[in-house]
Every structure is written in structure tokens, then in C-alpha cells.
C-alpha positions in Angstrom: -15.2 -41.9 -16.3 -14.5 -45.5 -17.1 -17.6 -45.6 -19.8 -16.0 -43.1 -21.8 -13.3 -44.5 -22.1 -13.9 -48.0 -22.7 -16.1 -47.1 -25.2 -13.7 -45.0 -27.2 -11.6 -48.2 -27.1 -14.4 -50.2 -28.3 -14.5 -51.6 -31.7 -17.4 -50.2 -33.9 -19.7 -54.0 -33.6 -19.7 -53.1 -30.0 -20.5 -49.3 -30.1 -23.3 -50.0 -32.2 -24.6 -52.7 -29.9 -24.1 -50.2 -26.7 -25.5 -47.3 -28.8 -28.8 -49.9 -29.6 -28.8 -51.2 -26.0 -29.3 -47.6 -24.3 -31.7 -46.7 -27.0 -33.7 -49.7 -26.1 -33.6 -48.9 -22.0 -34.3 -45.0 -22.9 -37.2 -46.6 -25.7 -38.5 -48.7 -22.4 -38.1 -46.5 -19.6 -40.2 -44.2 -21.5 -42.8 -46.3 -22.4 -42.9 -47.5 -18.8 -43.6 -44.0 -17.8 -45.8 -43.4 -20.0 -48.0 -45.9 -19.0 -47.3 -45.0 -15.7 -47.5 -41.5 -15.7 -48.9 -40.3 -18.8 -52.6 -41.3 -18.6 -52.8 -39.5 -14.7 -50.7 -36.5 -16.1 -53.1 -36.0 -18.8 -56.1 -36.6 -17.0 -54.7 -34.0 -14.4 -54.0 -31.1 -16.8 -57.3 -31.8 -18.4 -59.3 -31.4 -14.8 -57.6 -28.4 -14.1 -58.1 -26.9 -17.8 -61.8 -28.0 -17.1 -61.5 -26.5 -13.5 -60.3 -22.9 -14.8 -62.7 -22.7 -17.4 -65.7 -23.2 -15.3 -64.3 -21.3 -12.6 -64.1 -18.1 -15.4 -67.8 -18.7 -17.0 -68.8 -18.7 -13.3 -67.1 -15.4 -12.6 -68.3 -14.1 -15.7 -71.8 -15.1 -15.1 -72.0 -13.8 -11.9 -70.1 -10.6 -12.7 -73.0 -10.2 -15.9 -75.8 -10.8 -13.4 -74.8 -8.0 -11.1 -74.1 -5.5 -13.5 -77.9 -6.6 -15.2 -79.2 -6.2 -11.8 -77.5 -2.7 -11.1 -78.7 -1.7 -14.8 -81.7 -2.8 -13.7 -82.2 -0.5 -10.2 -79.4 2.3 -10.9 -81.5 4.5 -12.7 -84.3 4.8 -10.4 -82.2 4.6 -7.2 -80.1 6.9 -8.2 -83.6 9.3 -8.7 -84.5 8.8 -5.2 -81.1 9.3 -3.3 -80.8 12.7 -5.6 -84.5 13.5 -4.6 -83.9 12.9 -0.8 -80.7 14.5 -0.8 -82.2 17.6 -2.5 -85.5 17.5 0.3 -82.7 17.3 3.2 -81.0 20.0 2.0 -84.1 22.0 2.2 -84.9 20.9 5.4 -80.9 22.1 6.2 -82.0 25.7 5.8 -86.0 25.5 6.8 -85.8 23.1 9.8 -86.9 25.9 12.0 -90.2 26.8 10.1 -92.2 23.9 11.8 -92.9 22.1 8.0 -92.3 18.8 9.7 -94.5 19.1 12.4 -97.3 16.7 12.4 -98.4 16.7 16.2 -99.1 12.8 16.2 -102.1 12.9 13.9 -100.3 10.6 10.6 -103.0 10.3 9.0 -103.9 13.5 7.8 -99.9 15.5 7.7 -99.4 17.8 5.6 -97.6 18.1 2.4 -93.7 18.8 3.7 -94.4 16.1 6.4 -95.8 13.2 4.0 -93.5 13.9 0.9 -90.5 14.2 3.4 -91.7 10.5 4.2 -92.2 9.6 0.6 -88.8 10.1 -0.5 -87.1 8.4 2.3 -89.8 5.4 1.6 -88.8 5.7 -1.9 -85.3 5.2 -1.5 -85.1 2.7 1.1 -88.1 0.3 -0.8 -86.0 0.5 -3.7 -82.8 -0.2 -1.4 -85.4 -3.4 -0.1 -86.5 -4.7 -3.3 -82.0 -5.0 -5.1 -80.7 -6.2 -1.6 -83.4 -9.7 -2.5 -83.0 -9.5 -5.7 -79.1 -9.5 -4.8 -78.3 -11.7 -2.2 -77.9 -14.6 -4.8 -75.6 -13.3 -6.3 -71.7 -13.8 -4.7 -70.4 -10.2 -4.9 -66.9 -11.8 -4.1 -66.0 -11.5 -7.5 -67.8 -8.7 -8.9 -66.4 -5.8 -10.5 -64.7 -2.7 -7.9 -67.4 -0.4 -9.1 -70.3 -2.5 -9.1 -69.4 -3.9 -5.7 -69.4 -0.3 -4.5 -72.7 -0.2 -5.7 -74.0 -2.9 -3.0 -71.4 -1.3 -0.8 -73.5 1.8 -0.7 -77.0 -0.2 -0.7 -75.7 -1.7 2.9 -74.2 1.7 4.4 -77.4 3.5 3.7 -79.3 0.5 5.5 -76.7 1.0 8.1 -76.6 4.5 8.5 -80.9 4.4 9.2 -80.6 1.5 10.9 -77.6 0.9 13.1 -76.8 2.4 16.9 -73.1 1.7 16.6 -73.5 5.5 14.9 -74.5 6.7 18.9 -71.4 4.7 20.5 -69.9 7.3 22.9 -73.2 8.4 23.6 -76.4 7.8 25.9 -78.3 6.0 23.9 -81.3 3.7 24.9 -81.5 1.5 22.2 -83.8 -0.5 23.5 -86.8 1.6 22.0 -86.5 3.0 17.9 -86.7 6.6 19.0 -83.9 7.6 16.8 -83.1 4.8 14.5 -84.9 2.0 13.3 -85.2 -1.4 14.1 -84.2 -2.9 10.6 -86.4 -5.8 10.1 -89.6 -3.1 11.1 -88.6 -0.9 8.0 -88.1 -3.9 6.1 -91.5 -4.8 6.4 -92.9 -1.3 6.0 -90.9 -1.0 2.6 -92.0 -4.6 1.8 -95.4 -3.3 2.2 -94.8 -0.2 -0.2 -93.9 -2.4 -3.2 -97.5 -3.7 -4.4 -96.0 -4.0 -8.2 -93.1 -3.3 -10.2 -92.2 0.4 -9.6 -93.2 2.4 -6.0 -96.4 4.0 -5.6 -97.8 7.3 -5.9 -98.3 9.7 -2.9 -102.1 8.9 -2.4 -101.4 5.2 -2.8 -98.8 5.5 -0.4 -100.6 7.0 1.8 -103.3 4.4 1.8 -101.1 1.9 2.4 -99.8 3.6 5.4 -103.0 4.6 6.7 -104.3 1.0 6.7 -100.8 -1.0 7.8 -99.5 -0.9 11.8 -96.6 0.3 12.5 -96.6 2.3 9.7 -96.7 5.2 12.3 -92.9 4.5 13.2 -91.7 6.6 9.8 -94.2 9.6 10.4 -92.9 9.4 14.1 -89.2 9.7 13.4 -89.8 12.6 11.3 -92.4 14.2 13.8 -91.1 17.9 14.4 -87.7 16.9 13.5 -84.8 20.3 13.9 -81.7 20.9 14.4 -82.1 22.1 17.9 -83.3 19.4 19.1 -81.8 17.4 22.1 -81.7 14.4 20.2 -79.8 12.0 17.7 -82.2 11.6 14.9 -80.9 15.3 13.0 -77.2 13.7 12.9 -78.4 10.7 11.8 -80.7 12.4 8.8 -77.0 14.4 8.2 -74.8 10.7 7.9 -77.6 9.2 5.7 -77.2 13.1 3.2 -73.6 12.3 3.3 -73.7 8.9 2.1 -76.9 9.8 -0.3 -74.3 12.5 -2.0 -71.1 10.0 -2.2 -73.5 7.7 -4.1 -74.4 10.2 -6.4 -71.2 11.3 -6.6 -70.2 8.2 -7.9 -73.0 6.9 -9.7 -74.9 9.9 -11.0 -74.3 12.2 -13.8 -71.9 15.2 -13.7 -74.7 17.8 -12.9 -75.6 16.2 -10.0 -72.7 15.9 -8.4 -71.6 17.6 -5.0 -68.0 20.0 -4.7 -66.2 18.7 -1.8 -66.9 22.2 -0.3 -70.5 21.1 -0.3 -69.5 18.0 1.4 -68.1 20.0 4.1 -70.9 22.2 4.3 -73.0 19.1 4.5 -71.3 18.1 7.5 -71.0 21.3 9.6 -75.0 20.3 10.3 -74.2 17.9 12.4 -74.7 18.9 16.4 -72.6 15.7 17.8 -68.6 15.7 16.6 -69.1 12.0 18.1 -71.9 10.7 15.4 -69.5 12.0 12.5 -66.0 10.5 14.3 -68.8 6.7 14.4 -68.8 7.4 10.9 -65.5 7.9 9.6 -64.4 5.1 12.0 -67.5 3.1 9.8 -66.3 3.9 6.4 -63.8 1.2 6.5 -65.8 -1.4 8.0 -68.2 -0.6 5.7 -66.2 -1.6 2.6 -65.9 2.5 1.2 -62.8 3.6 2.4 -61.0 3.6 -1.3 -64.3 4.9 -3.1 -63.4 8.7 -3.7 -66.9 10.0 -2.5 -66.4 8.0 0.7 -63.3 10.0 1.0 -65.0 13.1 0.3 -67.5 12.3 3.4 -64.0 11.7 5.6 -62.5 15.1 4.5 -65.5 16.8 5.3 -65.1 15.4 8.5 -61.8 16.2 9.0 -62.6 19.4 8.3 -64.9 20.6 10.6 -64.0 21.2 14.1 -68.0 20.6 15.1 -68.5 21.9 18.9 -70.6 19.7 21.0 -74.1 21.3 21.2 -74.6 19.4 24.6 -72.6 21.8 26.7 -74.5 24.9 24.6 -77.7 23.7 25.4 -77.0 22.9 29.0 -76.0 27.1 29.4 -79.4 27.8 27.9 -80.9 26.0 30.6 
């Protein structure tokens, strides 16, 4: 209060010389930060500019690799999970004709047996050969749909692979009876890949005829039924209902599934438990918002599956 008013007292020599003197300070205090501040400040805002734009041409990078290496694989996965899904859907109403039925002797099945095994090898080689070429890439940031793509590459592998399906249930799985060990059918699909695109039936079959092991895919399949008082059918059924949410989201309109055929889908399984492991899955798998997923948890939902266990055990 008392500057104010001494300077409105002040004669105009001495205003001018206050007005200079604070001009001066204000001219020196700024400079002094300046020097003080400014260089740091600048250099600061300049890293982080820096920071942000490499941080964008590093999500754009990554973001084009995925979607070259989805363009790359869509087209002919999307051929084999349609494929497959059409064989199992054959199998869903022909399971009791004996097609599958090879009696141990691999080397010499017959065409329903061996062409059941080359579409499952088909699609799971080709599942093989993007989750290499992928796992350079960091997914983190990639775009919702193309994620869902990988998302779907890993729940397949799962669905094969994983015993978690069979929680709630006796299991031994100690021995691949009804699932796979997943490094084995990595190195059998490893083995099917001699080039750039999957073999044809006979050179499949030579391949399998001359590698050990090999026997473990003609095995699982080996008189596979419905009635059977085992896991393997309801694990064929998960793997359908994840092969139809793919195509459901990746494939073109004709090939899409109704939800009613969803539902349909899942009234083959004979264990209520298997589908519940799923739908408890979906989430953990990453799927739970994509809409084909959902389909596969409706379907679910709606069907009120009795256990086959207690059916099975009257016959007896």
C-alpha cells in the first residue's frame, strides 16, 4: 500500500527513474532465468517431442508389421479353419459309420481317416509357422481386430493342447491320450512345412510315414465317436467352436455360422463340464469382447447338456 502511494506523490524525475529501475530488475530477472532455465526447458520439451515421435513410428511400425503378417497368413488360415470346420461337421452326423477307424495300422488309413488328419495338420502348421513368424512382434499395441487375430491363433493351440479344458474331471494327464503335449505337435507341424505353402496328401503322408511320433495324430483320431467314454469328442467340439468364431470374424459373409448353428454346434458335446472350462477360458484367453467368442458363450448358455457319464453307467 505505501508504494502506491508514494509514487503517486512522486515527482515525474523520480517515476521515470522507478519505472526504469523495475524494468531493469524485470529485464535481469529474466535474463537470469533464462540462462537458468531456458536452455534445460528447451532441451526438455525437445526430448519429449523426440520421445513421442519415436514412440508413435514405433507403434506404427509394429502395428504395419502385424497387419503385413496377418495379410500374409489370413487367407490361407482362414481356408483351413473353414475346411476343418466343414470335415467336423461331417463327422457330427457320420461319427457312427466307423470312417475314422484305422485299427492302429497309420500307414496305410483310408481316405476319411488320413484327410481328417490333413486338415487338422493343415491348420495347426499354418497356426505353427505365424506364431514364429509373430512372436517378434509386441502385440501390446496392435490394433483390437488384429490382436484378435493372434488371440484366436493361441486359443486354438489351447483348445488341442491344454488339460485345464478336463478340470472337474478324471483326467490322467500324464499320458496324451486325449490332448496333446504341445511341443510334440509343434514338432510334427514343424516337420509338415518343407517350403513355403503345406504339402499335398501323398507328400504328407510320406512325411508321416518316415517321422516318429508322427503316429500320435493318427492315434488321437483312431475310431474317434461320440459314444465314446472319453474326452477327445468334446475336445474336437471346443476346437469347431473356436474354428467357427474365427471365421465368423475373419471370413467372408457366406461362410459365416447363425448363432443357432453355434448352439447346435455345442449340443455335441457329452461333458456340460468341458463347455463350462471353456466359457470360464474365454476370458483368460483374451476373447471375451470379440462377438463370435460370445456367440460360443451363448451357445453355451443355451444348452442344458446332460452328463453322458451317468447314461452310460445304466447301459452297463
Amino acid at each position: 500500500m505505501l508504494m502506491p502511494e508514494f509514487f503517486d506523490k512522486a515527482d515525474a524525475a523520480v517515476k521515470v527513474a522507478l519505472i526504469a529501475a523495475c524494468a531493469s530488475l524485470v529485464t535481469s530477472l529474466v535474463t537470469v532465468a533464462h540462462s537458468l532455465f531456458g536452455a534445460p526447458l528447451k532441451y526438455w520439451l525437445e526430448k519429449k517431442a523426440l520421445r513421442n515421435k519415436l514412440a508413435a513410428e514405433y507403434e506404427y511400425e509394429q502395428r504395419k508389421s502385424l497387419r503385413t503378417l496377418i495379410g500374409r497368413h489370413q487367407g490361407q488360415m482362414l481356408e483351413a479353419a473353414d475346411t476343418l470346420n466343414h470335415r467336423i461337421w461331417n463327422l457330427y452326423r457320420n461319427h457312427d459309420k466307423g470312417w475314422l477307424d484305422a485299427h492302429g495300422r497309420y500307414k496305410e488309413t483310408g481316405y476319411y481317416h488320413f484327410s481328417f488328419v490333413y486338415r487338422f495338420l493343415n491348420l495347426f502348421t499354418l497356426l505353427r509357422q505365424f506364431e514364429r513368424e509373430a512372436v517378434l512382434i509386441d502385440t501390446r499395441i496392435a490394433e483390437r481386430k488384429d490382436l484378435d487375430f493372434v488371440k484366436f491363433g493361441k486359443a486354438l493351440s489351447w483348445a488341442i493342447c491344454d488339460v485345464a479344458l478336463f478340470e472337474n474331471l478324471e483326467y490322467d494327464s500324464t499320458y496324451a491320450t486325449d490332448h496333446f503335449f504341445k511341443d510334440d505337435l509343434r514338432e510334427i507341424c514343424d516337420a509338415c512345412m518343407t517350403g513355403e505353402t503345406f504339402p499335398g496328401h501323398e507328400q504328407l503322408r510320406a512325411i508321416l510315414n518316415s517321422r516318429v511320433g508322427s503316429d500320435k495324430i493318427h492315434r488321437f483320431f483312431d475310431g474317434l465317436q461320440k459314444d465314446e467314454n472319453r474326452f477327445r469328442w468334446d475336445r474336437i467340439v471346443v476346437v469347431d467352436l473356436l474354428l467357427m468364431a474365427f471365421v465368423n470374424t475373419f471370413g467372408y459373409d457366406m461362410q459365416q455360422s447363425t448363432e443357432a448353428k453355434f448352439v447346435e454346434a455345442a449340443s455335441q458335446a457329452t461333458h456340460r463340464a468341458i463347455l463350462e472350462n471353456l466359457a470360464s477360458w474365454l476370458p483368460k484367453l483374451g476373447l471375451n469382447k470379440n462377438p463370435g467368442a460370445r456367440l460360443i458363450a451363448r451357445a453355451i448358455a443355451a444348452n442344458g447338456l446332460r452328463h453322458l457319464e451317468s447314461v452310460r453307467a445304466t447301459a452297463v
